[in-house]
N, CA and C atoms as an extended XYZ file, in Angstrom:
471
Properties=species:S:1:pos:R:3:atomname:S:1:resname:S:1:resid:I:1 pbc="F F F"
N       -93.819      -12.441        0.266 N   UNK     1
C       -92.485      -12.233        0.788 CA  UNK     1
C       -91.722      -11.375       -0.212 C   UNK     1
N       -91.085      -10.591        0.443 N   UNK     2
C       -90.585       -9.718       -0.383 CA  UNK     2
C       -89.132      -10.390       -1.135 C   UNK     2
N       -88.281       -9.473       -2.074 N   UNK     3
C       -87.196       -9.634       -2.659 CA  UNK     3
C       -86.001       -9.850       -1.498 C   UNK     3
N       -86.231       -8.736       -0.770 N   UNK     4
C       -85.214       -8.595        0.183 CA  UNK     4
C       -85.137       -9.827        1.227 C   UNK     4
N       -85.935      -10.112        2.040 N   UNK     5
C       -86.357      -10.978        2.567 CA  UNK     5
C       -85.959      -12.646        1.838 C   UNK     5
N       -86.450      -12.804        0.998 N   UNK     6
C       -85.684      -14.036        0.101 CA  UNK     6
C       -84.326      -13.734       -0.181 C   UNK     6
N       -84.046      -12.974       -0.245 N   UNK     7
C       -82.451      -12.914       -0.429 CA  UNK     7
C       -81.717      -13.345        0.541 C   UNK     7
N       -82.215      -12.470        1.783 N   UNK     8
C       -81.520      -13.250        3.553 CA  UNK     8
C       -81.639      -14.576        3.804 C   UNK     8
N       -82.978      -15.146        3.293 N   UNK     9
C       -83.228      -16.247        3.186 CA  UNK     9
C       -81.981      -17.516        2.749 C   UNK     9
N       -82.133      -16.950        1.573 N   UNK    10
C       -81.498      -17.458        0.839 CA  UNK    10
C       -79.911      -17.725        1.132 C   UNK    10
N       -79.538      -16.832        1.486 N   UNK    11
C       -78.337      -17.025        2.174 CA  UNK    11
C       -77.561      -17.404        3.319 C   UNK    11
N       -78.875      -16.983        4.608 N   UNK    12
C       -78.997      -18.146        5.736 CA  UNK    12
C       -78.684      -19.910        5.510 C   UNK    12
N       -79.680      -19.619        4.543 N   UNK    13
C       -79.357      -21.515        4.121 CA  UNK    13
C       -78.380      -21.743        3.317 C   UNK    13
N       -77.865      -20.830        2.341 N   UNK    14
C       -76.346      -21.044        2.037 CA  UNK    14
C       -75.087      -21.267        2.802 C   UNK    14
N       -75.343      -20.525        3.516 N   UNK    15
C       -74.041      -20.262        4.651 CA  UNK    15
C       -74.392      -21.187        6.069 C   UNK    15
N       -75.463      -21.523        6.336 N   UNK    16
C       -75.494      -22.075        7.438 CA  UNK    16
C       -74.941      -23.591        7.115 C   UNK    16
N       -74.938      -24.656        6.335 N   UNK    17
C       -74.377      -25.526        6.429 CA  UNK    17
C       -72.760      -25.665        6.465 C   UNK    17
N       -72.138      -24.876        5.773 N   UNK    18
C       -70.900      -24.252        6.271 CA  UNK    18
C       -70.502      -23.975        7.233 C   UNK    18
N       -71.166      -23.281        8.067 N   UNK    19
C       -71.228      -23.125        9.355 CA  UNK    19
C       -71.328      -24.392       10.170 C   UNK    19
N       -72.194      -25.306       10.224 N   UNK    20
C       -72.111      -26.424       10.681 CA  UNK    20
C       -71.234      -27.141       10.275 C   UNK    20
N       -70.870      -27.537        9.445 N   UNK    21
C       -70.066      -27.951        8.939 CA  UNK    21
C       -68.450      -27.784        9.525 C   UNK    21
N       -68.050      -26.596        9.872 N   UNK    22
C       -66.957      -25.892       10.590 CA  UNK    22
C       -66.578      -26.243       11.774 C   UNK    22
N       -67.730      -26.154       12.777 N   UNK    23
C       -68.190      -26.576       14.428 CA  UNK    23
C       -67.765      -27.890       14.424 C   UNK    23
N       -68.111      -28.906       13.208 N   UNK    24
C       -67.950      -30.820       13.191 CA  UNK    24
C       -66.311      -30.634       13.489 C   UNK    24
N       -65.397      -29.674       12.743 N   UNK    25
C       -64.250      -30.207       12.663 CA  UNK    25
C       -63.397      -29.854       14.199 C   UNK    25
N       -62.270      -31.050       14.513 N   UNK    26
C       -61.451      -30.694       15.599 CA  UNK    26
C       -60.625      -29.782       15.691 C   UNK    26
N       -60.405      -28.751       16.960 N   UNK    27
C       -59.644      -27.710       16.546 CA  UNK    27
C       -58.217      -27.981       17.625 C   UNK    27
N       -57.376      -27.983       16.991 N   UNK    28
C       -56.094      -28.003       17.177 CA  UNK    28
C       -54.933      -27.405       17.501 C   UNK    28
N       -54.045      -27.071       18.638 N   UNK    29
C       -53.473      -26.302       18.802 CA  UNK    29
C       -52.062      -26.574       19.157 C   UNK    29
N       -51.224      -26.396       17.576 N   UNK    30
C       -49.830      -26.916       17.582 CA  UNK    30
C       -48.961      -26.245       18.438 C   UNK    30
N       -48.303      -27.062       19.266 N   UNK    31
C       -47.304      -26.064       20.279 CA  UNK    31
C       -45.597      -26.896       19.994 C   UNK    31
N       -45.003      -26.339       19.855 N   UNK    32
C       -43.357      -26.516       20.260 CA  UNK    32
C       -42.667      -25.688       21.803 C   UNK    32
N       -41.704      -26.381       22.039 N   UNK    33
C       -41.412      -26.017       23.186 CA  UNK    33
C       -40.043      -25.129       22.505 C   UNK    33
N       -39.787      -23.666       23.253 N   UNK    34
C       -39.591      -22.412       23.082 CA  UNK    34
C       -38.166      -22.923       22.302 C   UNK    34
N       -37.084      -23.897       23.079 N   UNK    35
C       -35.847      -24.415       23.094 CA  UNK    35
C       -35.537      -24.903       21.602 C   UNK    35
N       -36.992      -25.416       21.488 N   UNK    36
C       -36.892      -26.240       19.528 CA  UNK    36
C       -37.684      -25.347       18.707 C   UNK    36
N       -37.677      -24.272       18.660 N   UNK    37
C       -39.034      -23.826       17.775 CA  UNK    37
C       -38.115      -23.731       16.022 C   UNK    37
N       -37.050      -23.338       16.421 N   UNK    38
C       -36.561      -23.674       15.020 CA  UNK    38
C       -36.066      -25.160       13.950 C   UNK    38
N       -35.814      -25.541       15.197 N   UNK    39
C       -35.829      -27.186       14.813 CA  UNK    39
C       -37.327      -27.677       14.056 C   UNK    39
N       -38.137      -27.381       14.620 N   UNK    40
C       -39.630      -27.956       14.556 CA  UNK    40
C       -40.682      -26.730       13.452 C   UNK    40
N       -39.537      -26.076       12.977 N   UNK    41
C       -40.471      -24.876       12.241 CA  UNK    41
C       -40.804      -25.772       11.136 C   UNK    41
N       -40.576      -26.784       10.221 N   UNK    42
C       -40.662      -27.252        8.815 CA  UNK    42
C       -42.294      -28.223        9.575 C   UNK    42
N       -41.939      -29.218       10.328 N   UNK    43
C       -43.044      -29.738       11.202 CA  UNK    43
C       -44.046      -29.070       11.562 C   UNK    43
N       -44.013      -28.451       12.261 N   UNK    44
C       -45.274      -27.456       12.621 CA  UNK    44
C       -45.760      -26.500       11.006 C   UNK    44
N       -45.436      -26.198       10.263 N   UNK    45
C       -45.742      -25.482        9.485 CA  UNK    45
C       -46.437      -26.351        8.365 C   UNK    45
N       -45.739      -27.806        8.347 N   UNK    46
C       -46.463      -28.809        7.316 CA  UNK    46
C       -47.423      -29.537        7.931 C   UNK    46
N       -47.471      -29.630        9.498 N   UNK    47
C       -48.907      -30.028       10.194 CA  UNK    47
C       -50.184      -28.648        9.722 C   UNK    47
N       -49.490      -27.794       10.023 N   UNK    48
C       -50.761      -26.841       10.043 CA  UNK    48
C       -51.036      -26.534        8.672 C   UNK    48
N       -50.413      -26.819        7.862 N   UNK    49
C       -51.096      -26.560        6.154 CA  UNK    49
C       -52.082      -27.517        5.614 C   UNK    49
N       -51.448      -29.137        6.225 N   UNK    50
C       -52.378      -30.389        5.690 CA  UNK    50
C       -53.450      -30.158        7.150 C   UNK    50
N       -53.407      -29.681        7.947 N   UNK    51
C       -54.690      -29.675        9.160 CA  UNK    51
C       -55.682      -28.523        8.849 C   UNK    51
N       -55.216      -27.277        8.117 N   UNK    52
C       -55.990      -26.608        7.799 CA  UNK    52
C       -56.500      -26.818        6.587 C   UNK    52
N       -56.310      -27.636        5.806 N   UNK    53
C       -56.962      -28.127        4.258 CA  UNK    53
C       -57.563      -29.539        4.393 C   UNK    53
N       -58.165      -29.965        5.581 N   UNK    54
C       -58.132      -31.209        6.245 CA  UNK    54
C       -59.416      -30.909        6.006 C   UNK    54
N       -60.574      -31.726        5.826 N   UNK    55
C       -61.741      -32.104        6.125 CA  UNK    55
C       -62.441      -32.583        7.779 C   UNK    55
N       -61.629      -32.493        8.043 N   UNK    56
C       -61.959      -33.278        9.637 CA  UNK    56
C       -61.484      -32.134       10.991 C   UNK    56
N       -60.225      -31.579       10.647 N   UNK    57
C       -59.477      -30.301       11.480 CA  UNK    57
C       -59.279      -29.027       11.004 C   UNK    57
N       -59.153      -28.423       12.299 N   UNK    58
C       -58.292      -26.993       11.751 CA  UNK    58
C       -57.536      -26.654       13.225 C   UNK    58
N       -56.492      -25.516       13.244 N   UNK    59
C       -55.734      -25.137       13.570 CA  UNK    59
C       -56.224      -23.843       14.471 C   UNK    59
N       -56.044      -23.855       15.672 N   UNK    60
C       -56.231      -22.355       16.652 CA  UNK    60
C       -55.495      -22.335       17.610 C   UNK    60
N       -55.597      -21.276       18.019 N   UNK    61
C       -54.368      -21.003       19.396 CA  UNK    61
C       -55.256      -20.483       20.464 C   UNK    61
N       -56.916      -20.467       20.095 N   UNK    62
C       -57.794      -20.387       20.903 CA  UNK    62
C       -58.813      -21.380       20.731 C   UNK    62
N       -59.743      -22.070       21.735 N   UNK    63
C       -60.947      -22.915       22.058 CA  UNK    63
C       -60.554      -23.839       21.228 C   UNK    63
N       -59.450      -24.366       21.250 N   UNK    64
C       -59.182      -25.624       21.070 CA  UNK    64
C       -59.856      -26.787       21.535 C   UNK    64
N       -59.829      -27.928       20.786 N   UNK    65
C       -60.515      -28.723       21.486 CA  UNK    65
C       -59.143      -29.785       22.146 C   UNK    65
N       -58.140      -29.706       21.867 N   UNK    66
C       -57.343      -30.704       21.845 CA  UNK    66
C       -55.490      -29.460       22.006 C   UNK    66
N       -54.272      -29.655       22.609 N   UNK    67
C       -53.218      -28.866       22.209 CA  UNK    67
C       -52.124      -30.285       21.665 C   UNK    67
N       -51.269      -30.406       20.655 N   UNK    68
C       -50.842      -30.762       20.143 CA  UNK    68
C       -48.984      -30.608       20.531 C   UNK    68
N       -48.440      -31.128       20.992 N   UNK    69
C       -47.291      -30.591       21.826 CA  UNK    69
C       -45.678      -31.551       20.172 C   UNK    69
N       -44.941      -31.337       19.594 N   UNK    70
C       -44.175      -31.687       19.162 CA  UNK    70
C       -42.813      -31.305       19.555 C   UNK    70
N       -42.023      -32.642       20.018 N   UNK    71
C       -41.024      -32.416       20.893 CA  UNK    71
C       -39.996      -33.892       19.943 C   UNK    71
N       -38.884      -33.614       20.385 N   UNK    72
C       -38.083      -34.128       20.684 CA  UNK    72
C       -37.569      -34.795       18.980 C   UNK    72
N       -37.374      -33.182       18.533 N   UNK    73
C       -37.015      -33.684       17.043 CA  UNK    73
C       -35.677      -34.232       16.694 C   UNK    73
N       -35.268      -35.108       15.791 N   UNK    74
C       -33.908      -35.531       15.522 CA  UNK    74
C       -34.147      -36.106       13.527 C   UNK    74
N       -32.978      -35.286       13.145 N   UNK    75
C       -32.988      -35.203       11.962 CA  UNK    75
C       -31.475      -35.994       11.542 C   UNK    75
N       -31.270      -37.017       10.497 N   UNK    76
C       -29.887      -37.724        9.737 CA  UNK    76
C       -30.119      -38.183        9.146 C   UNK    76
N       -29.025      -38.569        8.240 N   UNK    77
C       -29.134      -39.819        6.857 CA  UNK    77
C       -28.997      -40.751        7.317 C   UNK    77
N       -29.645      -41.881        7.065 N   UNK    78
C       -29.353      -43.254        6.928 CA  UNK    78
C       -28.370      -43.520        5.880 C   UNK    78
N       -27.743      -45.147        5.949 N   UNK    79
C       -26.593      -45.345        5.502 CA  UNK    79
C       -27.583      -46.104        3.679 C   UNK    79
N       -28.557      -45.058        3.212 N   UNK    80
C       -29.309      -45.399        2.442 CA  UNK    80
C       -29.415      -44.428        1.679 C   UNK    80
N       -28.802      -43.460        2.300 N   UNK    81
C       -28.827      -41.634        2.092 CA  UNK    81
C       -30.112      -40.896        1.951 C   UNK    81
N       -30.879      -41.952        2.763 N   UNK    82
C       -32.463      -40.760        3.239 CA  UNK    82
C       -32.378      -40.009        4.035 C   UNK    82
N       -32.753      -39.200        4.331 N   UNK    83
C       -33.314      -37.855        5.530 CA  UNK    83
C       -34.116      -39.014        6.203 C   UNK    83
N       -33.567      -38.915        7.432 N   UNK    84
C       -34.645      -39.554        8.344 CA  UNK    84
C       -34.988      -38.371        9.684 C   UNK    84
N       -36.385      -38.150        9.885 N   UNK    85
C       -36.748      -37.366       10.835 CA  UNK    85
C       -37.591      -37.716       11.505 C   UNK    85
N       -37.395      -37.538       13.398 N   UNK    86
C       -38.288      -37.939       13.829 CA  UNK    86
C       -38.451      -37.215       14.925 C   UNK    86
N       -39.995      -37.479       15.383 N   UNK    87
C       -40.506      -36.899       16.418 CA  UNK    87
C       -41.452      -37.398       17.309 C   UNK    87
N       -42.268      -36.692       18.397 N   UNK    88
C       -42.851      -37.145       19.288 CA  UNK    88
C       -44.220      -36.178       19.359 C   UNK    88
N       -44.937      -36.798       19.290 N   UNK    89
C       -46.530      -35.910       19.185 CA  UNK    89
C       -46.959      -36.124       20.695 C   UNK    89
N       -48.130      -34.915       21.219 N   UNK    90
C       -48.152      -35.305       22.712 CA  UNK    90
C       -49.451      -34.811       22.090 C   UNK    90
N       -50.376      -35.495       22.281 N   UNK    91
C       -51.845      -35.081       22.341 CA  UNK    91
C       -52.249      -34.663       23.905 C   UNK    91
N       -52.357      -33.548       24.117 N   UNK    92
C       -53.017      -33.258       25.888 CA  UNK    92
C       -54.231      -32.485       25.690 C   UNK    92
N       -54.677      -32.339       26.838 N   UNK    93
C       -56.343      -31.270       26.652 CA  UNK    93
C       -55.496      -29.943       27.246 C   UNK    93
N       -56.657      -29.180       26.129 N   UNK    94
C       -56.174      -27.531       25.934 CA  UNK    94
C       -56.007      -26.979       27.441 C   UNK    94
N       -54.793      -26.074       27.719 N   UNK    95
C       -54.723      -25.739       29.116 CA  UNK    95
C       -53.747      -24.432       28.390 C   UNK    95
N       -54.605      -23.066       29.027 N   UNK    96
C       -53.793      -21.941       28.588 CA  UNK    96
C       -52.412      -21.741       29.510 C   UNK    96
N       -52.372      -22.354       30.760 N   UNK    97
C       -51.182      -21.414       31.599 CA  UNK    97
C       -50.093      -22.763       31.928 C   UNK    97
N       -50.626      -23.811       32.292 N   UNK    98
C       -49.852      -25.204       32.071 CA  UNK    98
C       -49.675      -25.850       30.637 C   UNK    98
N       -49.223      -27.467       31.257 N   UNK    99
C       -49.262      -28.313       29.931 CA  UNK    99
C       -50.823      -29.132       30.342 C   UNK    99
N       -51.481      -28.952       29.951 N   UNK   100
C       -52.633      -29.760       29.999 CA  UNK   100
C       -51.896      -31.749       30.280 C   UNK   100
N       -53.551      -32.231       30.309 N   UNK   101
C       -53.166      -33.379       30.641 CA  UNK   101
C       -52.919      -34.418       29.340 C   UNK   101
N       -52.027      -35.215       29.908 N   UNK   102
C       -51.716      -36.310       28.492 CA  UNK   102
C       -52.785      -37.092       28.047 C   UNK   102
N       -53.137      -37.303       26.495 N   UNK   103
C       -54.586      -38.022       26.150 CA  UNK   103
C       -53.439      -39.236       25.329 C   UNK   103
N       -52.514      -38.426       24.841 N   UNK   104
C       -51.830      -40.006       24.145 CA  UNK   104
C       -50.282      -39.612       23.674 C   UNK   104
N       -49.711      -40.031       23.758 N   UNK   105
C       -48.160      -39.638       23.156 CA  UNK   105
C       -47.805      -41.139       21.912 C   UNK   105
N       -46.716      -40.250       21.179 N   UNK   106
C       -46.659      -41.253       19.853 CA  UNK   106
C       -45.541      -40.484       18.986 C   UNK   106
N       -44.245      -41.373       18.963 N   UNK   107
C       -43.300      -41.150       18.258 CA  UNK   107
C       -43.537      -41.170       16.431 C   UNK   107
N       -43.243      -40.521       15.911 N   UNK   108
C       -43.232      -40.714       14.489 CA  UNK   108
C       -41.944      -40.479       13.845 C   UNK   108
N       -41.710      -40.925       12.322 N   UNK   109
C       -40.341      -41.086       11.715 CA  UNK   109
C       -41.040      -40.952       10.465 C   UNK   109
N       -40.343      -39.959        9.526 N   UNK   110
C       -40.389      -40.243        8.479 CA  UNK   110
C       -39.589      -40.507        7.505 C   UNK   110
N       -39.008      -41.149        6.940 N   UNK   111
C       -38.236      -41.459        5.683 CA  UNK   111
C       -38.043      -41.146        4.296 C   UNK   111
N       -37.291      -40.167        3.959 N   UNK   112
C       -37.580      -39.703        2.400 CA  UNK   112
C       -36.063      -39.491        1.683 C   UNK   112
N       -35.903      -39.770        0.311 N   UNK   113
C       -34.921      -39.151       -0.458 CA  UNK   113
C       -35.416      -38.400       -1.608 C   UNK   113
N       -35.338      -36.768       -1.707 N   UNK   114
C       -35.838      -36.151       -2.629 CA  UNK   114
C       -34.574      -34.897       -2.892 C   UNK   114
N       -34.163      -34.989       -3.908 N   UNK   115
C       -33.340      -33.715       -4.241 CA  UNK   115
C       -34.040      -32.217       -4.807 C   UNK   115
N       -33.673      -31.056       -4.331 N   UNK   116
C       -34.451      -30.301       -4.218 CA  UNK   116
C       -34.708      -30.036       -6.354 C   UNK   116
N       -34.616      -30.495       -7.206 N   UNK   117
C       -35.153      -30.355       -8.566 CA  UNK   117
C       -36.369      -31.627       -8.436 C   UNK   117
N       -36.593      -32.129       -7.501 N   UNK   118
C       -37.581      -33.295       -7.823 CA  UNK   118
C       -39.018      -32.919       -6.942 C   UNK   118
N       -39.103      -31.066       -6.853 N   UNK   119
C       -40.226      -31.090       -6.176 CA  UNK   119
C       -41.676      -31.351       -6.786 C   UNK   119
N       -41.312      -31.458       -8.340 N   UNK   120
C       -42.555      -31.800       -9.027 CA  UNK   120
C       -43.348      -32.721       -8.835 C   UNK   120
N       -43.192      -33.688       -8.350 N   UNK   121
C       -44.120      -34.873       -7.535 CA  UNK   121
C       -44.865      -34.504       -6.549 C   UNK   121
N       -44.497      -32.729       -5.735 N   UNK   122
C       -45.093      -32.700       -4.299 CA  UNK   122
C       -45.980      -31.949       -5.029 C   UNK   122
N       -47.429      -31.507       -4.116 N   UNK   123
C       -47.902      -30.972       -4.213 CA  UNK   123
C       -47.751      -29.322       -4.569 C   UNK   123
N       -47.783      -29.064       -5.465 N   UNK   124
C       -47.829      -27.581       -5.483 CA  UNK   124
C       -48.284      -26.073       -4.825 C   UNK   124
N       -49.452      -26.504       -4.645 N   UNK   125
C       -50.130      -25.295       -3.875 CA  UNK   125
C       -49.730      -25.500       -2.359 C   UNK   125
N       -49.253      -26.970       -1.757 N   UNK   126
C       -48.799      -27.874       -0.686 CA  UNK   126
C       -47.449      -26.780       -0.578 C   UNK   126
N       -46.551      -26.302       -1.671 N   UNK   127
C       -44.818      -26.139       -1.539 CA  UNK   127
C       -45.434      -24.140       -1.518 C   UNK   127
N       -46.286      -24.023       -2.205 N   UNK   128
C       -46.963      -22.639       -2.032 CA  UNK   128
C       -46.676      -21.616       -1.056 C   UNK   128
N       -47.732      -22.483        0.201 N   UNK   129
C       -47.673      -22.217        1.323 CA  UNK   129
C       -46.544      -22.270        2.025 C   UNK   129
N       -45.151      -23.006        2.174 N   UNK   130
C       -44.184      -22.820        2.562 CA  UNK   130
C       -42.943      -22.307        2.123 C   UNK   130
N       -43.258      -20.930        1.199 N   UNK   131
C       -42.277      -19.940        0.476 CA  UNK   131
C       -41.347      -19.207        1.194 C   UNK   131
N       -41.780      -19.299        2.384 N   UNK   132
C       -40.905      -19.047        3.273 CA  UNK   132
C       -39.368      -19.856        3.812 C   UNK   132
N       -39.650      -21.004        3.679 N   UNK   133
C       -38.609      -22.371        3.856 CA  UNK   133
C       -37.944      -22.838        2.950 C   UNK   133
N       -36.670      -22.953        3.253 N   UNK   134
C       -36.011      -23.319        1.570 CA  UNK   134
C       -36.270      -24.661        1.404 C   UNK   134
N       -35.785      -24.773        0.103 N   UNK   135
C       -36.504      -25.821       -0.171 CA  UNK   135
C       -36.351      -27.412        0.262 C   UNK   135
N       -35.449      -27.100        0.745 N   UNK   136
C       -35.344      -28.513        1.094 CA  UNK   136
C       -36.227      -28.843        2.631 C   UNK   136
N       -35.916      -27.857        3.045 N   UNK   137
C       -37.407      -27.394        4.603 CA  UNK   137
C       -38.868      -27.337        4.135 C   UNK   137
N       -39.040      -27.480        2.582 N   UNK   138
C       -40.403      -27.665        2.278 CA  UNK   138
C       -40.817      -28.792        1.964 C   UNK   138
N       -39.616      -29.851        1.629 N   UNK   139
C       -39.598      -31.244        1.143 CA  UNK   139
C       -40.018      -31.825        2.459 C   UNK   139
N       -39.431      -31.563        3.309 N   UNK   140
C       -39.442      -32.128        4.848 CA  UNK   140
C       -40.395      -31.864        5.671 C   UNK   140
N       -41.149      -30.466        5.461 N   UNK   141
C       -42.343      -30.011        5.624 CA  UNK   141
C       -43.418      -30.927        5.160 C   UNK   141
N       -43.169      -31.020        3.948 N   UNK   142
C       -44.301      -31.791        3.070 CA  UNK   142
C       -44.576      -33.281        3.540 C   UNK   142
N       -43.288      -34.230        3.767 N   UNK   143
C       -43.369      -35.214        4.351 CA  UNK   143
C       -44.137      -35.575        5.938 C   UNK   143
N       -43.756      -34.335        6.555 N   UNK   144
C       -43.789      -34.141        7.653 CA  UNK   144
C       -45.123      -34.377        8.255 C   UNK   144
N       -45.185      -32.941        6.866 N   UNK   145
C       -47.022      -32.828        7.142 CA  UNK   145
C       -48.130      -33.832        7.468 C   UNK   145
N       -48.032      -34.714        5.727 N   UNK   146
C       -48.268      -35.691        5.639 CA  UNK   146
C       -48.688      -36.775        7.410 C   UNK   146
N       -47.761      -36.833        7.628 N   UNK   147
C       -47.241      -37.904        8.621 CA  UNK   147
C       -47.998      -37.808        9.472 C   UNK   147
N       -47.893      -36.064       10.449 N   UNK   148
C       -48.545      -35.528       11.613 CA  UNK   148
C       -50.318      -35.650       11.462 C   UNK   148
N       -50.791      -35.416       10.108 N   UNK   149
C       -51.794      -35.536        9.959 CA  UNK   149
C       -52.778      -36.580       10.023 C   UNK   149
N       -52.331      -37.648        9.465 N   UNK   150
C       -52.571      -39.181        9.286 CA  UNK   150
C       -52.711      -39.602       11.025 C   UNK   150
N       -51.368      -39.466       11.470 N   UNK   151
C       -51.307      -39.948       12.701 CA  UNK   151
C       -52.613      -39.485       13.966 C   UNK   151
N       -52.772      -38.159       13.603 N   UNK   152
C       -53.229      -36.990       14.668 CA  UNK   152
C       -54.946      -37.638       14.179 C   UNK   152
N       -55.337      -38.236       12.827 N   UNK   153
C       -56.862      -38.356       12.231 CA  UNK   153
C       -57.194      -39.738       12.841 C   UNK   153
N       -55.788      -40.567       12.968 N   UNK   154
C       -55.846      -41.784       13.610 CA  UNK   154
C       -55.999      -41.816       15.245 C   UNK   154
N       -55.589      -40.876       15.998 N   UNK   155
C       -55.756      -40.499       17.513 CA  UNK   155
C       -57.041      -40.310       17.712 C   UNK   155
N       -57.197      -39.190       16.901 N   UNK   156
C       -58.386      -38.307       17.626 CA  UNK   156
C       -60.151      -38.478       16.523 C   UNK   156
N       -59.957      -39.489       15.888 N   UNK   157
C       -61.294      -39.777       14.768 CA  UNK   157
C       -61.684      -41.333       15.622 C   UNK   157
């Protein structure tokens, strides 16, 4: 066998478990409805950072296996002076021109007090990815993330 030949080799079997590996995970397709997309930008942006660094998911807007619908956001302090935010996850099956059908719906809340000098506790490369969002939309992101992820590994695992 030649040099060349072991080399392809060689790299077939490098890359192919990766490849398999890829196919195992669920693919996901975060949607907001047109009315909230700015409301739900910190949410959707901290689902899809912890879903794409996820071991189990990733994120597409094609051949989804699953569409991910987040609605009905509401953001205030408690008389505790946390940020409380909450929302509604709609797990349905992927449907390009409708809303696909409902597989499970599930309110979530998260609870946090963080002032924007205390991002040193969050993840870093986590606040990275959302340089776009000030910071206090990355704190909330981050929580967010967190939340959608857990919940979405608990649905669909």
């Amino acid at each position: 066998m030649n040099t060349l030949n072991k080399t392809f080799i060689f790299l077939v079997c490098s890359i192919l478990p990766f490849v398999t590996l890829a196919a195992d995970k669920v693919v996901i397709d975060l949607k907001v409805p047109l009315v909230e997309t700015a409301d739900l930008a910190p949410a959707q942006a901290g689902a899809t950072v912890y879903l794409m660094k996820s071991e189990w998911a990733t994120v597409s807007e094609i051949k989804e296996d699953v569409a991910v619908w987040m609605t009905g956001y509401e953001r205030k302090k408690n008389f505790l002076g946390q940020q409380v935010v909450s929302l509604t996850l709609e797990v349905r099956e992927p449907s390009s021109i409708r809303t696909g059908n409902l597989i499970r719906k599930q309110a979530i809340t998260v609870r946090y007090r963080a002032s924007p000098s205390d991002t040193s506790r969050f993840k870093q490369d986590f606040l990275n990815e959302l340089d776009d969002l000030s910071q206090e939309l990355q704190i909330e992101a981050y929580f967010l993330g967190v939340k959608i992820e857990s919940v979405l590994k608990n649905i669909l695992n």
